[in-house]
C-alpha positions in Angstrom: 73.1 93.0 83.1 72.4 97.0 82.5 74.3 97.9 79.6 75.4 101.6 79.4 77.5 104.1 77.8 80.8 105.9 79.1 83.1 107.8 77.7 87.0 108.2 78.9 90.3 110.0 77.4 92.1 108.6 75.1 94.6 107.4 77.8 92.2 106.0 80.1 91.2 104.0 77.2 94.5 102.5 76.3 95.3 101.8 79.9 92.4 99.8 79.7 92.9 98.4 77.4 96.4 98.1 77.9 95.4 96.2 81.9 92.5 93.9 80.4 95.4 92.3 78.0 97.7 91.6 80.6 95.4 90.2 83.1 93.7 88.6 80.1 90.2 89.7 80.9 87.6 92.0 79.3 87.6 95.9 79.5 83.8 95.6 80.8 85.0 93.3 83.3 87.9 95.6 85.0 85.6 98.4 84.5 82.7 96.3 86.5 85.5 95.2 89.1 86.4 98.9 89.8 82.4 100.0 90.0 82.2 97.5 92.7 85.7 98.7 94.0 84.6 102.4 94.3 80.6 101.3 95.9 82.0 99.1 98.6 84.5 102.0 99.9 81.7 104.5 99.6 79.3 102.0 101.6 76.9 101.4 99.4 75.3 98.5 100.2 72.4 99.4 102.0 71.5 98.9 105.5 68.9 96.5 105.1 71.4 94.5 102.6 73.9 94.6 105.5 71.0 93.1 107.9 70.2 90.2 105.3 74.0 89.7 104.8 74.5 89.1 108.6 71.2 87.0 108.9 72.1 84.5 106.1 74.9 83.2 108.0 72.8 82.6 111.0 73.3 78.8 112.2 75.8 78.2 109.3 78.5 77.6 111.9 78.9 75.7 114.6 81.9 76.3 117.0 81.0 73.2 119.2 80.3 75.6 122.3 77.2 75.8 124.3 77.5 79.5 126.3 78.4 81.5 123.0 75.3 83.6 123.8 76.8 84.1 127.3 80.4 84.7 127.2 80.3 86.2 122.9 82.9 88.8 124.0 85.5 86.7 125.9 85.5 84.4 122.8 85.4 87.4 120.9 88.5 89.0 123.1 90.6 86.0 122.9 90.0 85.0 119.1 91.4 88.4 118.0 93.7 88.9 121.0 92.6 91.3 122.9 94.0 89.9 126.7 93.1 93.1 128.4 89.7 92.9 130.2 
C-alpha cells in the first residue's frame, strides 16, 4: 500500500471517526472505500484496464447456446426486455 498524509477539519475528523466505530472498521479503510467511491464515478480506470476487464471474462460462461455470435442482440433484447425490434 502507498501510505500518505491528509489533513481534514476537525469535523471531518470526528465524523470519521465517529462512521469507522459504528460500522466497526478502520478510518483508513472508509477513507480508502470513498477514494475508490470518487475514481470509479470519475471513470478512472483506464481504457486499456476496461479492455483487460472485458477480456478476462472471455469463455468464463457458457449459456449452452451455439448462434450467440449470430443473434447477440435478440438474446441481448430479450434478457433485459426490450420487445421492440
Amino acid at each position: 500500500m502507498f501510505r500518505t498524509q491528509i489533513q481534514l477539519t476537525d469535523e471531518q475528523a470526528r465524523a470519521l471517526k465517529k462512521l469507522a466505530q459504528e460500522k466497526n472498521v478502520s478510518v483508513a479503510a472508509i477513507i480508502r472505500e470513498s477514494v475508490d467511491e470518487v475514481l470509479r464515478s470519475q471513470g478512472a480506470v483506464s481504457r486499456d484496464e476496461q479492455i483487460q476487464r472485458a477480456l478476462a471474462v472471455v469463455g468464463k460462461f457458457h449459456s449452452g447456446k451455439s448462434d450467440i455470435s449470430i443473434h447477440h442482440d435478440d438474446y441481448l433484447a430479450e434478457a433485459y426486455g426490450d420487445t421492440k425490434k
